[in-house]
C-alpha positions as a LaTeX table, in Angstrom:
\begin{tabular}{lrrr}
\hline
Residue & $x$ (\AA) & $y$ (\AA) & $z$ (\AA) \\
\hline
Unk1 & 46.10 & 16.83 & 141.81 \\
Unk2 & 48.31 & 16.11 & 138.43 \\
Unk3 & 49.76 & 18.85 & 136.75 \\
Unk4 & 47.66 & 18.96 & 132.63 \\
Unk5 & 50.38 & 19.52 & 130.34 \\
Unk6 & 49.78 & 21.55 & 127.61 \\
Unk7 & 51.09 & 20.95 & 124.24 \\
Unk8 & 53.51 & 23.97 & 124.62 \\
Unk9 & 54.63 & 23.15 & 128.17 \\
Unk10 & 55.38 & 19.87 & 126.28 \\
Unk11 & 57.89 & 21.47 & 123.66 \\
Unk12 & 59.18 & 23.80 & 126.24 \\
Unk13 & 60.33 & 20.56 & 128.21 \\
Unk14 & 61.79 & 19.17 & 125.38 \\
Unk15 & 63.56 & 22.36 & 123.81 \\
Unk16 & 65.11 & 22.54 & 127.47 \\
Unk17 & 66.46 & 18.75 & 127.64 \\
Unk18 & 68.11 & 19.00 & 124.04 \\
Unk19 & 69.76 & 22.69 & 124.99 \\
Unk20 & 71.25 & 20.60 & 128.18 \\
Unk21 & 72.08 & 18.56 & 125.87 \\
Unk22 & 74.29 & 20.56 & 123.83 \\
Unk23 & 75.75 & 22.15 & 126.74 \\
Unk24 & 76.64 & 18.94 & 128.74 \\
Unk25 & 78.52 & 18.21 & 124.72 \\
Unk26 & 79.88 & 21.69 & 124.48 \\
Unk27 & 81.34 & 21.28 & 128.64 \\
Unk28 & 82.93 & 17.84 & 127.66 \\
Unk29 & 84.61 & 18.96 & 124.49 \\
Unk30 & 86.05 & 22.24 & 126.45 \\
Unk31 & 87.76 & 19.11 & 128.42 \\
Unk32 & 89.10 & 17.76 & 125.78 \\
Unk33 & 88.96 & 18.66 & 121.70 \\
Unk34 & 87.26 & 21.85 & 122.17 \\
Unk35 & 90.36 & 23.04 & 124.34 \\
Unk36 & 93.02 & 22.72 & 120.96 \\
Unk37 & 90.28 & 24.44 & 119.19 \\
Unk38 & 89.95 & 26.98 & 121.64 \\
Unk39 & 93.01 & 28.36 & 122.15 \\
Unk40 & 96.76 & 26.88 & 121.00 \\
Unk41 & 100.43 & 27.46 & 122.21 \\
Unk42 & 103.44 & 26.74 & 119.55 \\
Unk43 & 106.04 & 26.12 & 120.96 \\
Unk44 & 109.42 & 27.45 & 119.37 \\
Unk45 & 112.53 & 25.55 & 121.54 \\
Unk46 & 114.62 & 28.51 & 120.03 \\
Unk47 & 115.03 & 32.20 & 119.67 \\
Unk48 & 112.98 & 34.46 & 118.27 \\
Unk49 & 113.95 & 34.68 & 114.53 \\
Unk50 & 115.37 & 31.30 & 114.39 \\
Unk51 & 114.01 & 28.66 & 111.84 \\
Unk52 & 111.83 & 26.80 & 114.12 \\
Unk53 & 110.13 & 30.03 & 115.40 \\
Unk54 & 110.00 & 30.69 & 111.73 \\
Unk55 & 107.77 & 27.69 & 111.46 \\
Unk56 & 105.97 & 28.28 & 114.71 \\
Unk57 & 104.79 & 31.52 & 113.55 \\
Unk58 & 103.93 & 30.57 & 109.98 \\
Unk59 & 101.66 & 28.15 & 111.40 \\
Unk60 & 100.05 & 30.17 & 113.97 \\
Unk61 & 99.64 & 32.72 & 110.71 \\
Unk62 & 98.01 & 29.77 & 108.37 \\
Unk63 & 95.66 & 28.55 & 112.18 \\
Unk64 & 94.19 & 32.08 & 112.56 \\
Unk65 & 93.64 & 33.20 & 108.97 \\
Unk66 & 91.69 & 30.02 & 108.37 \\
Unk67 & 89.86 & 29.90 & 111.71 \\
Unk68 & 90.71 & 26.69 & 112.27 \\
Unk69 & 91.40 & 27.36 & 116.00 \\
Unk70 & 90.13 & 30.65 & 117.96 \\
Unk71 & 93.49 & 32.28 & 119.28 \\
Unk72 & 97.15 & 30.73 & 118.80 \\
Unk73 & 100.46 & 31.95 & 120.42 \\
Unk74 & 103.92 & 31.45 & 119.65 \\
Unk75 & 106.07 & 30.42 & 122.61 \\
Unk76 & 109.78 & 30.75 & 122.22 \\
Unk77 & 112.02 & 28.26 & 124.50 \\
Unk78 & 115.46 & 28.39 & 123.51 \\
Unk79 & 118.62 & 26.71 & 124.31 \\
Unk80 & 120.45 & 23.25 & 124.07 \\
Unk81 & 119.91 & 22.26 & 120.71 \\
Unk82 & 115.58 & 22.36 & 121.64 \\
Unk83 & 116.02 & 20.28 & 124.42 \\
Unk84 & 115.39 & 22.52 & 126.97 \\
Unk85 & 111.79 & 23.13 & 125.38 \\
Unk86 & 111.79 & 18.96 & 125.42 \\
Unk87 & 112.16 & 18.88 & 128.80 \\
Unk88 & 109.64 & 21.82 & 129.36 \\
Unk89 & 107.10 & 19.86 & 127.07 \\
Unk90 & 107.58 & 16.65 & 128.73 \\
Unk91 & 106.56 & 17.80 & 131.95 \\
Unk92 & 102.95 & 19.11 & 130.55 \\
Unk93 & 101.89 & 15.47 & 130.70 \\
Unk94 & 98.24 & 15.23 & 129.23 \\
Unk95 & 97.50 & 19.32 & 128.23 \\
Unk96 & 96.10 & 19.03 & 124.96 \\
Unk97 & 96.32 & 22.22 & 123.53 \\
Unk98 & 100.65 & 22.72 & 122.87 \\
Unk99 & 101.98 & 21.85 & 119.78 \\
Unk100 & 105.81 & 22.04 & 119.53 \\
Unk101 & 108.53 & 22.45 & 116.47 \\
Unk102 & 111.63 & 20.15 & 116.12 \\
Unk103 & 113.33 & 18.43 & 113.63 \\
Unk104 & 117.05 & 17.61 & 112.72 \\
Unk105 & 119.00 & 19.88 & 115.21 \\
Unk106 & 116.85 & 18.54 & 118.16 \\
Unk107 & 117.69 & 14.88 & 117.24 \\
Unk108 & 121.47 & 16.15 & 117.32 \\
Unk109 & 120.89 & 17.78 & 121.19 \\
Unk110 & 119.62 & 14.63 & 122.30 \\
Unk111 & 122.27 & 12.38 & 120.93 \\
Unk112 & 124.74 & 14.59 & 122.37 \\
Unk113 & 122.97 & 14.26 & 126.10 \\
Unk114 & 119.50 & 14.67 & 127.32 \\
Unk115 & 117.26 & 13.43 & 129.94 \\
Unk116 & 114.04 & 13.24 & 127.39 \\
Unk117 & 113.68 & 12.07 & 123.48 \\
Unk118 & 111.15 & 12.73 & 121.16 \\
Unk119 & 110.11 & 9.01 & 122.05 \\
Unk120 & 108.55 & 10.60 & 125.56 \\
Unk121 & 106.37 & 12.87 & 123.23 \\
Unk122 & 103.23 & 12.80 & 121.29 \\
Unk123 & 104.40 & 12.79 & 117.77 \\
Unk124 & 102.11 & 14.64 & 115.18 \\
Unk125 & 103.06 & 15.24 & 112.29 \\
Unk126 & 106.46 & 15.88 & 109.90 \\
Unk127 & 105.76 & 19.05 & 107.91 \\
Unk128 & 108.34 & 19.53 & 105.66 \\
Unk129 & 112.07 & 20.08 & 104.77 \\
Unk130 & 114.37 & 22.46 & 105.02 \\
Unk131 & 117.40 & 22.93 & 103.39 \\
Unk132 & 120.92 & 24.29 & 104.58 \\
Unk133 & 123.59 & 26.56 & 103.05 \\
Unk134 & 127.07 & 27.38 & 103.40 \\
Unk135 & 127.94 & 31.34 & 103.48 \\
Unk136 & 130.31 & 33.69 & 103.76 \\
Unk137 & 131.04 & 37.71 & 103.75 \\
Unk138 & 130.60 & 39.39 & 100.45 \\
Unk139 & 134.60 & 39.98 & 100.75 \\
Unk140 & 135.52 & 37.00 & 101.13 \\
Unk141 & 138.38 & 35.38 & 99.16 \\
Unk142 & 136.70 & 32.18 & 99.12 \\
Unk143 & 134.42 & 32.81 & 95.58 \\
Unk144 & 133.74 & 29.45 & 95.20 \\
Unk145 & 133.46 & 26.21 & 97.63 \\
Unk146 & 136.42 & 24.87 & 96.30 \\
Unk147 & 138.14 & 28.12 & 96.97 \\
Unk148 & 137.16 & 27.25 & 100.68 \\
Unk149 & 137.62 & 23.86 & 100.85 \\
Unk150 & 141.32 & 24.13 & 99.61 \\
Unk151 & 141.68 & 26.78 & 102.95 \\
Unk152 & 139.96 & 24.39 & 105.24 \\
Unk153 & 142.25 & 21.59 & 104.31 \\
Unk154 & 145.78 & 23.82 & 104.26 \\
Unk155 & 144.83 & 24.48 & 107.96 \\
Unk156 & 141.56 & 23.60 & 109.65 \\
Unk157 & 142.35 & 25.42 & 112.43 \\
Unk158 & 142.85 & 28.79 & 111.00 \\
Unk159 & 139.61 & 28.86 & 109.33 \\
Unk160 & 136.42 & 28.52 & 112.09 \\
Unk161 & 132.94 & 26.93 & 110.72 \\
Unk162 & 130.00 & 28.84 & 112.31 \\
Unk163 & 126.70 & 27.28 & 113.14 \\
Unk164 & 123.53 & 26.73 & 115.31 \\
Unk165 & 123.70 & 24.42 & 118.04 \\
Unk166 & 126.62 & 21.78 & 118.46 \\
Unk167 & 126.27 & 18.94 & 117.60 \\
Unk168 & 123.12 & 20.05 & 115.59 \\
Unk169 & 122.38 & 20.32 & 111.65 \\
Unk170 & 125.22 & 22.68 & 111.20 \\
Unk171 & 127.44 & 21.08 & 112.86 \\
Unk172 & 126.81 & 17.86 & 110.93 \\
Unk173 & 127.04 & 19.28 & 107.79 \\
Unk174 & 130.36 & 20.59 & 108.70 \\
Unk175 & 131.27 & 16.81 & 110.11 \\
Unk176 & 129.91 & 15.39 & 106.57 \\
Unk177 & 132.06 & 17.99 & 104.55 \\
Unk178 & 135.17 & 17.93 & 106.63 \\
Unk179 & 134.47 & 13.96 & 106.18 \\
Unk180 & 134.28 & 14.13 & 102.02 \\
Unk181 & 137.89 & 16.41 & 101.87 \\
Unk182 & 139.72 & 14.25 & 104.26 \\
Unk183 & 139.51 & 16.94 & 107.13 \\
Unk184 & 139.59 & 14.51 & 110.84 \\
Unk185 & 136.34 & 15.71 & 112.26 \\
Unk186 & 138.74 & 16.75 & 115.98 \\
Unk187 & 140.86 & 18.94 & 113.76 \\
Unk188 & 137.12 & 21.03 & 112.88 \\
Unk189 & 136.75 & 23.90 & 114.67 \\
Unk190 & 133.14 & 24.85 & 114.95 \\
Unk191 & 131.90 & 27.57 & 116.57 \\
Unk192 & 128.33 & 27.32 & 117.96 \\
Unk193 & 125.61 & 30.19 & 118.23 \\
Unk194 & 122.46 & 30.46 & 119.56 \\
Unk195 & 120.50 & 30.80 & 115.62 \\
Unk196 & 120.61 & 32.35 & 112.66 \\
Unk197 & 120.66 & 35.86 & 113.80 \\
Unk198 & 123.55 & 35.43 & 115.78 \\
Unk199 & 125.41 & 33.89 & 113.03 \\
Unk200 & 124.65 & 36.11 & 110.49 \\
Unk201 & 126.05 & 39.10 & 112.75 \\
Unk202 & 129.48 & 37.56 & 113.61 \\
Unk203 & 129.93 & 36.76 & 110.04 \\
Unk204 & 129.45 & 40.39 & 108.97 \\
Unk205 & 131.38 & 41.25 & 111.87 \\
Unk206 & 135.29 & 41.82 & 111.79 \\
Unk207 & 135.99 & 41.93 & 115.24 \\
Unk208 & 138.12 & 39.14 & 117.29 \\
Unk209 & 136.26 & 35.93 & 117.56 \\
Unk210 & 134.13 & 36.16 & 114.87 \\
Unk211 & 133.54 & 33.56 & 111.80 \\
Unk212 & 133.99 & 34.05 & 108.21 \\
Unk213 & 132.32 & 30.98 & 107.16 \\
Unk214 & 128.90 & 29.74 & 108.47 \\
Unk215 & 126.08 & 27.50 & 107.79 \\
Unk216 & 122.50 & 27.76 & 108.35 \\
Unk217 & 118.99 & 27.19 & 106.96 \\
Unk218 & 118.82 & 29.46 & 103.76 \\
Unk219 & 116.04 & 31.71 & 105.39 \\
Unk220 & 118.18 & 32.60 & 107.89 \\
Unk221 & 120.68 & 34.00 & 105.48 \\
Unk222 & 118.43 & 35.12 & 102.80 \\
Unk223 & 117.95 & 38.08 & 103.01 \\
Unk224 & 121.59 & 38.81 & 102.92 \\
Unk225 & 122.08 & 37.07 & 100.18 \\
Unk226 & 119.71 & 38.83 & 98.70 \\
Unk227 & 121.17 & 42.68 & 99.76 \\
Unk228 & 124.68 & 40.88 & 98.30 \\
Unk229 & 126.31 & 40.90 & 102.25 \\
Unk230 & 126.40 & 37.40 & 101.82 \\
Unk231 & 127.64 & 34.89 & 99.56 \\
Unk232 & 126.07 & 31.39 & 99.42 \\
Unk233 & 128.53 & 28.84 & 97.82 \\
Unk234 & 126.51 & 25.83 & 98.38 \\
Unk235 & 122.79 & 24.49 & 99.29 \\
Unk236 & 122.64 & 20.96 & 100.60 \\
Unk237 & 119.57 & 19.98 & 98.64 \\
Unk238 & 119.00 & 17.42 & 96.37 \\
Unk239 & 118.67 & 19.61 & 93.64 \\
Unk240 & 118.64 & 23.89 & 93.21 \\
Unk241 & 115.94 & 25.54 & 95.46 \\
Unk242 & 113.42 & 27.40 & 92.69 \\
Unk243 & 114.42 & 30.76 & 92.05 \\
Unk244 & 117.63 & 30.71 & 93.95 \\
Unk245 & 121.33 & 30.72 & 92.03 \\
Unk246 & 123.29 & 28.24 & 94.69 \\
Unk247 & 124.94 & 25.41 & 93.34 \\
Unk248 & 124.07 & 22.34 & 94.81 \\
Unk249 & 126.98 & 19.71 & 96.65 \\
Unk250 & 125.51 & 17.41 & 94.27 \\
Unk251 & 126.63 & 19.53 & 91.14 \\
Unk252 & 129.71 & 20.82 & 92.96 \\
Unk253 & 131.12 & 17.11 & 93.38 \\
Unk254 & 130.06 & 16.20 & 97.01 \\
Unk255 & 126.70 & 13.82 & 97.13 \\
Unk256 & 127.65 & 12.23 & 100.59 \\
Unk257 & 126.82 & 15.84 & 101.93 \\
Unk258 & 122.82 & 15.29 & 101.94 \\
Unk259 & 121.47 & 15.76 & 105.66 \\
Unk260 & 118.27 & 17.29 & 105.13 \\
Unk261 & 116.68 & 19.77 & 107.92 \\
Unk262 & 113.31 & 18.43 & 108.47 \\
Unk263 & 110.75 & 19.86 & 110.98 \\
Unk264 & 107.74 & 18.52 & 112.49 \\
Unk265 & 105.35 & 18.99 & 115.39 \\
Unk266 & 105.37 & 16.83 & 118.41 \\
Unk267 & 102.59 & 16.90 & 121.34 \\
Unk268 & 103.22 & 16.42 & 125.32 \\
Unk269 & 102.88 & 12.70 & 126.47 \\
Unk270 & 99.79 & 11.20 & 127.76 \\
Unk271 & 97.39 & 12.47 & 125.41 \\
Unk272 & 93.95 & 10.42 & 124.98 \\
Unk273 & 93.50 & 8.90 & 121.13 \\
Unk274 & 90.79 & 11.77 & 121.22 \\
Unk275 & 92.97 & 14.22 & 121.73 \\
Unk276 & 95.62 & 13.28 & 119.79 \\
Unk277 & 93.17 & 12.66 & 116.39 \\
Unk278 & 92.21 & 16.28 & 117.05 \\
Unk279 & 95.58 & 18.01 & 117.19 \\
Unk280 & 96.64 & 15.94 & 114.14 \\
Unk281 & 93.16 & 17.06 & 112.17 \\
Unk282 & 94.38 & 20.61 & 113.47 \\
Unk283 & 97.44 & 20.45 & 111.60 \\
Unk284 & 96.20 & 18.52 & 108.67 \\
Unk285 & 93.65 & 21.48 & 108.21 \\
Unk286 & 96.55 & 23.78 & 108.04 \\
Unk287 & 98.49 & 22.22 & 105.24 \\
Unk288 & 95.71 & 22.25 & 103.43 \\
Unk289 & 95.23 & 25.60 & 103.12 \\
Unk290 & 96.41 & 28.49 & 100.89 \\
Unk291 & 98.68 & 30.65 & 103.43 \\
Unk292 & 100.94 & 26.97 & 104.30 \\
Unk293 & 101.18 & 26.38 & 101.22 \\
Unk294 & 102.25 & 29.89 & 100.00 \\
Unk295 & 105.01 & 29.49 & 103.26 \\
Unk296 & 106.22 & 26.24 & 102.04 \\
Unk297 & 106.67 & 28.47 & 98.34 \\
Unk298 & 108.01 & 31.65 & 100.39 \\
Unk299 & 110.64 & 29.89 & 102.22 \\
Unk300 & 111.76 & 27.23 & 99.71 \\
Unk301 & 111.08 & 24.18 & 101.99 \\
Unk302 & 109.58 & 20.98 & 100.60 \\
Unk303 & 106.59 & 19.90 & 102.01 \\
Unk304 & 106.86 & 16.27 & 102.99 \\
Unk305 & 103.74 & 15.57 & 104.96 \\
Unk306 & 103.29 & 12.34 & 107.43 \\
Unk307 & 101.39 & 11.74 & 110.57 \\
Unk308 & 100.59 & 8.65 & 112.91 \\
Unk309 & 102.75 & 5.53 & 113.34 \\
Unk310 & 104.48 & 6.35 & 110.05 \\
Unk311 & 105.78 & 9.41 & 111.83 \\
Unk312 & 106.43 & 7.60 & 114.42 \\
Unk313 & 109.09 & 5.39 & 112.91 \\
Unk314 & 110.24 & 7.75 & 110.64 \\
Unk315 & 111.37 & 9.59 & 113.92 \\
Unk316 & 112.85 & 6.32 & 115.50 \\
Unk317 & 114.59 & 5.64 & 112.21 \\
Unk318 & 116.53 & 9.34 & 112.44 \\
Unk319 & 117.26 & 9.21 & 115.93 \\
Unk320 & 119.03 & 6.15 & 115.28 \\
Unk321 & 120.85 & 7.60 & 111.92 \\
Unk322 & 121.48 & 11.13 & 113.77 \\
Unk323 & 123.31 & 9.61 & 116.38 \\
Unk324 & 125.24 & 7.11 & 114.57 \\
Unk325 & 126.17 & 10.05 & 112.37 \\
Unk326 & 127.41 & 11.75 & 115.48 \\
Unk327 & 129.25 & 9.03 & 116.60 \\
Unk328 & 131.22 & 8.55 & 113.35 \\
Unk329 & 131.80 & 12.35 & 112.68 \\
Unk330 & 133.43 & 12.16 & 116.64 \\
Unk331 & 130.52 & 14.60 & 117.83 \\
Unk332 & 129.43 & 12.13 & 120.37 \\
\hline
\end{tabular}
């Protein structure tokens, strides 16, 4: 005998099919969108303290103040110029839910020799520049960066450059400035550290080995500058960072010292289109709102925003320039 449905038996059914509904949706996009949403690793290929964990954490500040994802960590990975956290992202083929920071220096690492390029990524999105500065000790002689540059070219030798990674930013500045004054880039001794931090000690320091000129990304010296431990005798920035009193190369005679410090996100490879849109709506959200924007004001970058094939080329375009710059400077 047949079962008489009743009108409510009849809802019921139905209220039960569109909840299954929802939860078959819900179970698909914990496979896939809902995952980035969920729960997101930024990935620092540096030390703690450095200027792409700067960015990593600034970002996972701006993600959870907004809600725009549920929990994000900061992952630090340092070593070889980023490439070490390249080849660590690499090999998370298809995971949807790691974001990682690069820019400049890592371009510089892979020039210089790496199994893996940003090309074996998912590129993102660029986020903005950054800008770098040459330093040195409050007692210095060297008052101006003429007063060094006259030093540097009596005897190259006698007077170290300190930086981040070789062959990275830093070091390319130092190529590009050695370049304008007529220094040979093999008679440039640079003296590679592990970030800012590291930096920032041995040029305080006095002890054997140390440097008493350096170059970095200005957050990583400023708030020494600031205390007056440091000195900053030039910004390489197309014109004076707002609120800051450092000359600019432009002003102090050198325009051909210009590399700019950009940073960016990149994604592992394999990603589907779906899961790709969604990381890159992820970080468009971001930019958007008031905490990024407030970081981008804090730490005196310049936002410079691009995503999708533009980024892509953009990327192609700097590998190609980083490495010829390399070449030239006799870095690689």
């Amino acid at each position: 005998m047949a079962t008489k449905l009743t009108p409510w038996s009849i809802i019921s059914t139905v209220v039960v099919l569109v909840l299954a509904g929802f939860a078959v949706a819900d179970a698909r996009d914990t496979e896939t969108t809902g995952k980035a949403r969920a729960s997101l690793t930024m990935m620092a290929p540096a030390a703690a303290g450095g200027g792409w964990d700067l960015v990593a954490r600034e970002a996972q500040q701006s993600l959870r103040k907004n809600k725009i994802v549920g929990t994000v960590q900061v992952s630090n990975v340092p070593g070889a110029a980023g490439t070490i956290g390249l080849s660590q992202l690499v090999r998370m083929e298809g995971q949807p839910n790691i974001l990682m920071v690069t820019g400049t220096v890592m371009l510089g690492g892979i020039a210089r020799g790496s199994d893996f390029s940003l090309a074996d990524t998912t590129p993102i999105a660029r986020l903005a520049e950054d800008f770098q500065v040459v330093a040195v000790p409050a007692g210095s002689p060297h008052r101006t960066l003429d007063d060094f540059l006259t030093a540097w070219k009596m005897d190259p030798a006698a007077t170290p450059v300190g930086g981040g990674s070789a062959g990275g930013v830093d070091h390319l500045v130092a190529g590009q400035l050695a370049k304008a004054v007529g220094i040979p880039g093999s008679d440039v001794k640079y003296t590679p550290h592990s970030g800012g931090g590291e930096l920032t000690i041995s040029l305080l320091s006095s002890a054997a080995g140390t440097v008493n000129v350096g170059i970095s990304g200005y957050n990583d010296f400023r708030d020494m500058i600031e205390s007056g431990k440091l000195r900053a005798l030039a910004v390489v920035a197309p014109e004076r960072l707002a609120g800051v009193d450092i000359p600019t190369m432009i002003e102090l005679g050198h325009p051909e010292v210009d590399l700019v410090n950009w940073r960016g996100l990149v994604a592992p490879p394999g990603l589907s289109e779906t899961d790709r849109a969604e990381l890159t709506m992820i970080v468009t959200e971001m930019v958007a709102t008031t905490e990024w924007k407030e970081a981008v004001n804090r730490n005196r970058w310049k936002e410079n925003f691009l995503t999708g094939p533009d980024f892509e080329k953009f990327i192609a375009e700097e590998q190609q320039s980083i490495t010829a710059l390399l070449k030239e400077l006799g870095l690689a």
